[in-house]
C-alpha positions as CSV (number, residue, x, y, z in Angstrom):
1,X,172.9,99.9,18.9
2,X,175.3,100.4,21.4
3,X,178.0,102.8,20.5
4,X,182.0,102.3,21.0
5,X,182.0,106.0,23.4
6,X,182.9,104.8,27.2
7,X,179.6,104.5,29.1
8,X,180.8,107.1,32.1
9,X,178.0,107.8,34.1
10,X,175.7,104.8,36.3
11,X,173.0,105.3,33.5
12,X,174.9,105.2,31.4
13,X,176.4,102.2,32.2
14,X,173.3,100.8,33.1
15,X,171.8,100.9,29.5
16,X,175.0,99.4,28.4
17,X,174.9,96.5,30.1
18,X,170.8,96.4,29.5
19,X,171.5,96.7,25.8
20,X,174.3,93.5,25.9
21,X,171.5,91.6,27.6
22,X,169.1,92.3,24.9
23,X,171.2,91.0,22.1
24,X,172.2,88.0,24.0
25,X,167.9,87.6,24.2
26,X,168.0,88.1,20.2
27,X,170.2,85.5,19.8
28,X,169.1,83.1,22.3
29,X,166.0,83.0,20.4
30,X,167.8,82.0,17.3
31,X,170.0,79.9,18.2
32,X,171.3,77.5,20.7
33,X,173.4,78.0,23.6
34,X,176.4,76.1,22.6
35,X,176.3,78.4,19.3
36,X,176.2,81.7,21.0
37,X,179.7,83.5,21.0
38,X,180.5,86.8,23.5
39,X,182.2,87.7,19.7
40,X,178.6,87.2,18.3
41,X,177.2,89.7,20.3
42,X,180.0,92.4,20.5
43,X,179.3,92.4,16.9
44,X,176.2,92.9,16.9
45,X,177.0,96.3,19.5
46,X,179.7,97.8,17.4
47,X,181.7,96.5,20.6
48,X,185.4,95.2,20.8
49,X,185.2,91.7,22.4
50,X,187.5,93.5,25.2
51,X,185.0,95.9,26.0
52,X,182.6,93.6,26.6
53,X,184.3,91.9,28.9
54,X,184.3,94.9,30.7
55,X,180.6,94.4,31.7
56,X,180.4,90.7,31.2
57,X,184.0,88.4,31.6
58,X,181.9,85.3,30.5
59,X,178.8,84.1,28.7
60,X,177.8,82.6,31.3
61,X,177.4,85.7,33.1
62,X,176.1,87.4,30.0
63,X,173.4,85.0,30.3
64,X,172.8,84.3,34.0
65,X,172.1,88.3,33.5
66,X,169.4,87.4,30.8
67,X,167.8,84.4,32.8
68,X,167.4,87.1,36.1
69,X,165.9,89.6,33.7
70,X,163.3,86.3,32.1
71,X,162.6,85.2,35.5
72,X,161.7,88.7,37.0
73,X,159.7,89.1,34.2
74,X,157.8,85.9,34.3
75,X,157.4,86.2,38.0
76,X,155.8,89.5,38.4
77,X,153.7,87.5,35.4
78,X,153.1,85.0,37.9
79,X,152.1,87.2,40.8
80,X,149.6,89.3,38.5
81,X,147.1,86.1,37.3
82,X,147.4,84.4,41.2
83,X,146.6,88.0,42.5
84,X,143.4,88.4,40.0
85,X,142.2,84.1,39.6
86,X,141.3,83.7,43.0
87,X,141.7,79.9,44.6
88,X,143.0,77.1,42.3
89,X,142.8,73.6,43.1
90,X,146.6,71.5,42.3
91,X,145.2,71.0,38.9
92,X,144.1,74.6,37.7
93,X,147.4,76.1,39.2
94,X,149.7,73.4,37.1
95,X,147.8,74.2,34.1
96,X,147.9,78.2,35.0
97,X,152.1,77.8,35.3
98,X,152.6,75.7,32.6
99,X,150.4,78.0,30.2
100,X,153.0,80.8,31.7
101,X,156.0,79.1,30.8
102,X,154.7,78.6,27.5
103,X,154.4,82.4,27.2
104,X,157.6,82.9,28.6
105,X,159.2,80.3,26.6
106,X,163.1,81.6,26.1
107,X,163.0,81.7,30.2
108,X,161.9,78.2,29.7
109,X,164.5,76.8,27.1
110,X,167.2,79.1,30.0
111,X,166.1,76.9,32.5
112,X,168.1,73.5,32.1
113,X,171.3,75.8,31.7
114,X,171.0,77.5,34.9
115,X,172.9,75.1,37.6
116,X,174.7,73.0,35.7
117,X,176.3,75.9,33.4
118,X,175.7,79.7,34.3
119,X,175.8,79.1,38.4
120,X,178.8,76.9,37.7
121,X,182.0,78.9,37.8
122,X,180.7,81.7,39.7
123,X,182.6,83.3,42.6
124,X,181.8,82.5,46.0
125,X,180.4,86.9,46.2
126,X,178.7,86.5,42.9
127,X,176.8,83.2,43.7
128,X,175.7,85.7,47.0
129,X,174.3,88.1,45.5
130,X,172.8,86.1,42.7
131,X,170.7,83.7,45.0
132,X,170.0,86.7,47.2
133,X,168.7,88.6,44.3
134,X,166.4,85.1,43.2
135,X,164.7,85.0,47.1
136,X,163.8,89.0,46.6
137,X,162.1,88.0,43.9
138,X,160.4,85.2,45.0
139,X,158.9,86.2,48.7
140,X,156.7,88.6,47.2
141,X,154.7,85.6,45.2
142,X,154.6,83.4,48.2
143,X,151.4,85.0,49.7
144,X,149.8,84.8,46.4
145,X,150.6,81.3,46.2
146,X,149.4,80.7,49.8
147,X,146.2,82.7,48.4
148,X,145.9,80.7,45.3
149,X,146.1,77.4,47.3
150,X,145.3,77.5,50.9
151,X,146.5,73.6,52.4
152,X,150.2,75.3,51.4
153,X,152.0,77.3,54.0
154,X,154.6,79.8,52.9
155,X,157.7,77.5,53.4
156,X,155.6,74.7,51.2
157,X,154.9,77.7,48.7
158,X,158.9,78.8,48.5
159,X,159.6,74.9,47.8
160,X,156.4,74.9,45.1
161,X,158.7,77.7,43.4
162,X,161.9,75.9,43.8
163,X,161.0,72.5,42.8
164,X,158.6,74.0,39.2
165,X,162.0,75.5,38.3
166,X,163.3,71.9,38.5
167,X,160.8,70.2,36.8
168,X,161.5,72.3,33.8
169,X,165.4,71.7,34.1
170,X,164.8,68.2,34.4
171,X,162.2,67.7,32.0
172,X,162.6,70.4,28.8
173,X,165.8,68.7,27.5
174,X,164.1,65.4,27.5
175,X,161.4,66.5,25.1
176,X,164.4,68.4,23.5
177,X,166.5,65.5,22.9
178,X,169.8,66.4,20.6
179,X,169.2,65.1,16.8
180,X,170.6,61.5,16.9
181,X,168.4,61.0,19.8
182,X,165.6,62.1,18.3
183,X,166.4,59.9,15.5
184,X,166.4,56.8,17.6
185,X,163.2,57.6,19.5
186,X,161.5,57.5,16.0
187,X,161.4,53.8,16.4
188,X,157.7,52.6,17.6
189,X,159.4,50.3,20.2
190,X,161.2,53.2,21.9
191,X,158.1,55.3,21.7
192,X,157.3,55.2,25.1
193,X,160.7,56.7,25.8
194,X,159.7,59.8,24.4
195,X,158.3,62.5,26.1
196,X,156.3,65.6,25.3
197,X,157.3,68.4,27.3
198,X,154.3,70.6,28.2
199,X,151.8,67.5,28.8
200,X,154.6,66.1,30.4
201,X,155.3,69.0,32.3
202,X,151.9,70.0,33.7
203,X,151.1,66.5,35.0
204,X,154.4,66.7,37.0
205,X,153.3,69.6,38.2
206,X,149.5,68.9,39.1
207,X,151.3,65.5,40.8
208,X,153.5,67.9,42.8
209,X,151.1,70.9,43.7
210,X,148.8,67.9,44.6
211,X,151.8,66.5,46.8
212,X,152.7,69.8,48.9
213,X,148.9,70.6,49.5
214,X,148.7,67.0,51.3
C-alpha cells in the first residue's frame, strides 16, 4: 500500500502513480466503470482524495493511464505470437487476436470507454502526447503484421490495428447489454438481436483481415 509520506524523488513518484493505476485495475475487475469512485481508490492507498488528485485530477485520467498500461501489455503480447507463428491466412490471425483479447480481457471490457469517455475532456497537450504515445506503440507490430500477412502493406497493417480496436468498442457492449436489455432480448422473437461477443467478434474480424488483404 501506498503510504501518506510525499513521493519526492522521480521514482518515487513513479511507483506512486504505478501503485494508483494498480488499484484502479483491482477495481476495474470488480466492478463497473460507472461504480468506480477516485474516493474508492484513495481509500484503498491510505491516500486523501486531494492527494490523489495530485497524480490523477480525474478518473478518466486515472483510467486512460490503466488502458495505456493494458494495451502495452497486450501489444508486446501481440508482437511476441506474430513474431514466433509465422504466416496466417485472414482467418487464423482473427482467431489468434480474438484468443488475445480474451486473455487480456479487462483491456477488452476498457475498450468501449476509451473515445467516447477517457479521450473526452482531455486537453488539447494531453490528447498529444497520449495518441503520440498509442503510434510508439503500435509501429513496432506493424512489420509483424506485414510478416504475419503478406497482401497487407504497412499503412493497411496500422489501419488493421485501428479498426480491431473498433470492433471491440463497437461490438463488446452489445453482447454486454445493461440488465433491462438483457431482459428483453430473452424473448425468442428478439433472439436474433442478440449477439455473442467473441463469435461475433472474430467473424468481424476474419471479414475485415479478409477485406484489407484484398
Amino acid at each position: 500500500m501506498v503510504t501518506s509520506v510525499r513521493a519526492r524523488s522521480e521514482g518515487a513518484k513513479a511507483a506512486r502513480r504505478a501503485e494508483m493505476v494498480r488499484v484502479a485495475h483491482a477495481l476495474w475487475r470488480a466492478h463497473r466503470y460507472e461504480d468506480i469512485t477516485l474516493q474508492a481508490v484513495a481509500t484503498r492507498l491510505g491516500l486523501t482524495k486531494a492527494a490523489l488528485y495530485g497524480y490523477f485530477p480525474t478518473k478518466e485520467s486515472l483510467f486512460l493511464a490503466l488502458y495505456e498500461t493494458l494495451l502495452g501489455d497486450f501489444l508486446a503480447d501481440w508482437q511476441r505470437h506474430l513474431t514466433l507463428g509465422g504466416t496466417h491466412t485472414p482467418a487464423s490471425l482473427a482467431a489468434l487476436s480474438t484468443a488475445l483479447l480474451r486473455d487480456h480481457a479487462d483491456l477488452t471490457r476498457l475498450m468501449p470507454h476509451l473515445a467516447g469517455l477517457l479521450e473526452r475532456n482531455l486537453t488539447p497537450e494531453g490528447a498529444l502526447a497520449h495518441k503520440r504515445w498509442l503510434l510508439s506503440r503500435l509501429e513496432p507490430l506493424l512489420p509483424a503484421l506485414v510478416h504475419a500477412l503478406p497482401a497487407l502493406d504497412t499503412e493497411r497493417a496500422l489501419a488493421l490495428l485501428t479498426y480491431t480496436q473498433a470492433l471491440v468498442a463497437g461490438l463488446y457492449p452489445m453482447g454486454d447489454p445493461a440488465p433491462a436489455v438483457q431482459a428483453a432480448l430473452s424473448e425468442p422473437a428478439l433472439a436474433p438481436l442478440c449477439v455473442a461477443f467473441w463469435p461475433s467478434l472474430e467473424g468481424a474480424l476474419a471479414a475485415l483481415y479478409t477485406g484489407l488483404c484484398a
